[in-house]
C-alpha positions in Angstrom: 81.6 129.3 135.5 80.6 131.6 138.6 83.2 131.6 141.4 83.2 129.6 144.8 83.1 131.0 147.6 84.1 129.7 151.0 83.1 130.7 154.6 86.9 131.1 157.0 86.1 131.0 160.5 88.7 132.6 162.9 89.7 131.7 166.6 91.5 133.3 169.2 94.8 135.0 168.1 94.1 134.5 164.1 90.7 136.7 164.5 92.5 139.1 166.3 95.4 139.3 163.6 92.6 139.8 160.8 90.3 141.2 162.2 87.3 139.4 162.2 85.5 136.2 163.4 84.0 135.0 159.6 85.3 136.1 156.6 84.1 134.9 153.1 86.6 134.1 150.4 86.1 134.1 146.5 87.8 131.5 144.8 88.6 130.3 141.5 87.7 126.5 140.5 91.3 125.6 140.5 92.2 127.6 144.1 93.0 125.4 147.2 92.8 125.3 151.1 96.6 127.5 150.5 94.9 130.1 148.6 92.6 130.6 150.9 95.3 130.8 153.6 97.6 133.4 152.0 94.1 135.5 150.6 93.1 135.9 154.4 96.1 136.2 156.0 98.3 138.8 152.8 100.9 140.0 155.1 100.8 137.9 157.8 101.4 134.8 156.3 104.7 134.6 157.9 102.2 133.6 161.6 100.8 130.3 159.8 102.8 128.8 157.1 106.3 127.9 158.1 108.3 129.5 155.6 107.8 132.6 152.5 107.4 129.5 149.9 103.7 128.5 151.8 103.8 125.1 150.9 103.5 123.7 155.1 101.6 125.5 157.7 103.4 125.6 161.0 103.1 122.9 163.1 101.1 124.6 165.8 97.9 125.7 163.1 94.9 123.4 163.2 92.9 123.9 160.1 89.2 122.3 159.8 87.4 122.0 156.5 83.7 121.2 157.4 84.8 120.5 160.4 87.4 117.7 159.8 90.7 118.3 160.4 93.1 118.8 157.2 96.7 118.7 156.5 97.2 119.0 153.0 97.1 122.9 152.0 96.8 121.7 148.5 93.1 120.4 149.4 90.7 121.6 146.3 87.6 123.1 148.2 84.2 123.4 147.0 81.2 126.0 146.6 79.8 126.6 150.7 82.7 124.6 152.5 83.7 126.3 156.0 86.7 126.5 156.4 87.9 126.8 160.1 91.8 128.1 161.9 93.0 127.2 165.2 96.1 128.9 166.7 98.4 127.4 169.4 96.1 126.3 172.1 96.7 128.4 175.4 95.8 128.0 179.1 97.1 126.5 182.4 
């Protein structure tokens, strides 16, 4: 079975911290939404998920999978899905 691969959008602070707008990730059939998370982020996991366990993003990270928004990290993706992650919204 070939891999999946999944397109990660960045905003604001988060494509800052990577370094990068898009980035595409190569997954494994049984990988989720949190494997994407920690395979983008490595070592700065600590900015989006709430604890070293990564089993809840903090409160203040909106994530989008084909552009609907999703709360459980343990979301299977498929082959082409775009994923998308929102920091804390800023402004006055």
């Amino acid at each position: 079975m070939s891999p999946l691969r999944v397109r990660v959008r960045l905003f604001a602070s988060f494509r800052e911290l990577v370094g990068a707008s898009e980035v595409e990730v190569e997954l494994n059939a049984e990988d989720t939404l949190r494997d994407v998370l920690l395979k983008v982020f490595e070592d700065a996991c600590d900015k989006i998920f709430e604890d070293a366990s990564a089993k809840k993003l903090r409160d203040y990270v909106v994530v989008l999978r084909n552009r609907r928004y999703v709360q459980d990290i343990f979301t299977k993706l498929e082959d082409g899905d775009e994923i998308s992650i929102f920091p804390p919204a800023s402004g006055g």
